[in-house]
C-alpha positions as YAML, in Angstrom:
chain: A
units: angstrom
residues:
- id: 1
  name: UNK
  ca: [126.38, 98.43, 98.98]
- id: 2
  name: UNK
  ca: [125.67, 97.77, 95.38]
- id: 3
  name: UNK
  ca: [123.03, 94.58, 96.93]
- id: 4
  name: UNK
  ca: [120.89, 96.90, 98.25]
- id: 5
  name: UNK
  ca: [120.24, 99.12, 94.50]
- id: 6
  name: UNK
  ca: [117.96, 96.76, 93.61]
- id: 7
  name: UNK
  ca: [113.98, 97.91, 91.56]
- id: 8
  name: UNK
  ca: [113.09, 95.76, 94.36]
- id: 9
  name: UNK
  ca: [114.03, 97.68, 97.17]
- id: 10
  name: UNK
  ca: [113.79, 100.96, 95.30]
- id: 11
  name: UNK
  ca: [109.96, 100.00, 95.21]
- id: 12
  name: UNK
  ca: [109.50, 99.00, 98.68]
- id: 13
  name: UNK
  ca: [111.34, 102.64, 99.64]
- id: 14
  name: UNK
  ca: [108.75, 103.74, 97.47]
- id: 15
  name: UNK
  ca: [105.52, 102.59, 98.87]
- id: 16
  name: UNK
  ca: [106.39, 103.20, 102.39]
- id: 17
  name: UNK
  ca: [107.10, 106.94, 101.63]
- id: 18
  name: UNK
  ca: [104.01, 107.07, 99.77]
- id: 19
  name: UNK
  ca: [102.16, 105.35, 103.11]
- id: 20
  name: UNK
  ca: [103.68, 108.24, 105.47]
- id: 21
  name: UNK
  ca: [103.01, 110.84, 103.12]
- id: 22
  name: UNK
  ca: [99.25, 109.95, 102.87]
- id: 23
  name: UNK
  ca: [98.64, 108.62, 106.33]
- id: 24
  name: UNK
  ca: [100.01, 112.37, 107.06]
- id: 25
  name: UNK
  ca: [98.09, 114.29, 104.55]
- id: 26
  name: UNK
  ca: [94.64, 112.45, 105.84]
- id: 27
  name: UNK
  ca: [95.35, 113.02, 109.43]
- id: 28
  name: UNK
  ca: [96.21, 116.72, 109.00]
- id: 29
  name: UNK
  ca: [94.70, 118.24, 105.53]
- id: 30
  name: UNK
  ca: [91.27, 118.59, 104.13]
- id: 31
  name: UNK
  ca: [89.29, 116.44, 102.04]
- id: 32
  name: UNK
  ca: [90.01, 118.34, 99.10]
- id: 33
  name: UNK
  ca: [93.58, 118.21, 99.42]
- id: 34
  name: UNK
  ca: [93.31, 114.43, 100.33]
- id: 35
  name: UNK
  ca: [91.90, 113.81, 97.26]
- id: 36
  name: UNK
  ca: [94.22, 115.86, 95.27]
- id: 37
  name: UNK
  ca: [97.20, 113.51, 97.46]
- id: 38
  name: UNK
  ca: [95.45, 110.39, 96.07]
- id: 39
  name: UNK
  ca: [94.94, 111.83, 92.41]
- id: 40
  name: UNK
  ca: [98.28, 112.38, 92.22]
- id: 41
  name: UNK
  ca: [99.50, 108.54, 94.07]
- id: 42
  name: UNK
  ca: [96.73, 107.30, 91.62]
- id: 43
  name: UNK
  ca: [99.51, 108.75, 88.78]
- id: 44
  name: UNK
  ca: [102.61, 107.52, 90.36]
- id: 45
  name: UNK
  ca: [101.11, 103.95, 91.21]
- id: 46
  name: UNK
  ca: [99.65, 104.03, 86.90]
- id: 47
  name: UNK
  ca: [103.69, 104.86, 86.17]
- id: 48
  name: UNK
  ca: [105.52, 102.97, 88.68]
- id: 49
  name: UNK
  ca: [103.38, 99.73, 87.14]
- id: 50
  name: UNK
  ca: [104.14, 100.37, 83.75]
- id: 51
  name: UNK
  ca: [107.81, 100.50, 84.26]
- id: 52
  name: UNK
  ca: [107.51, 97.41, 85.88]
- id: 53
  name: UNK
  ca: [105.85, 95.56, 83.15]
- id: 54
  name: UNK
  ca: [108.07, 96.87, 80.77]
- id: 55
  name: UNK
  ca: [111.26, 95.57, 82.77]
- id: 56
  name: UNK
  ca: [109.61, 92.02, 83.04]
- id: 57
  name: UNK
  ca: [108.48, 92.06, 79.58]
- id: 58
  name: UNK
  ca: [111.48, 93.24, 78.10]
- id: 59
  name: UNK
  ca: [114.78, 92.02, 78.01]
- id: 60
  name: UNK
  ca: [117.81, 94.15, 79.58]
- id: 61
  name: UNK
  ca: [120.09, 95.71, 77.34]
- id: 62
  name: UNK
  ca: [123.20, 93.66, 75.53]
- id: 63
  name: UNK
  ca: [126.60, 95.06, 76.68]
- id: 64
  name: UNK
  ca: [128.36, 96.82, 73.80]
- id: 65
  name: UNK
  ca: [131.08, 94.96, 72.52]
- id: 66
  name: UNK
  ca: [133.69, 97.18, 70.60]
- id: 67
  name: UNK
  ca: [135.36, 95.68, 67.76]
- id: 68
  name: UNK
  ca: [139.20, 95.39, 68.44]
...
């Protein structure tokens, strides 16, 4: 089970919630709340690419070694 916790796959979950949620929202809201919907995917989409910059730019963590 541990394969499938990958960013990779944690992403692609991502986007195709985000796809329901707004194909949703513009078939059944108003404009004004489909803007709000995209104002708001606009925000995840600005955080969801910084985080993934930083974890190709940036090395993972060392494991700790404890002195014996």
């Amino acid at each position: 089970m541990r394969r499938f916790r990958t960013y990779r796959n944690y992403s692609i979950g991502c986007f195709v919630v985000w796809g329901v949620l707004l194909a949703i929202v513009a078939a059944t809201q108003t404009a004004q709340t489909r803007n709000r919907m995209l104002i708001v995917f606009g925000g995840w989409l600005i955080g969801w690419t910084s985080a993934s910059v930083a974890r190709l730019v940036y090395p993972p963590p060392k494991p700790c070694r404890r002195a014996t």
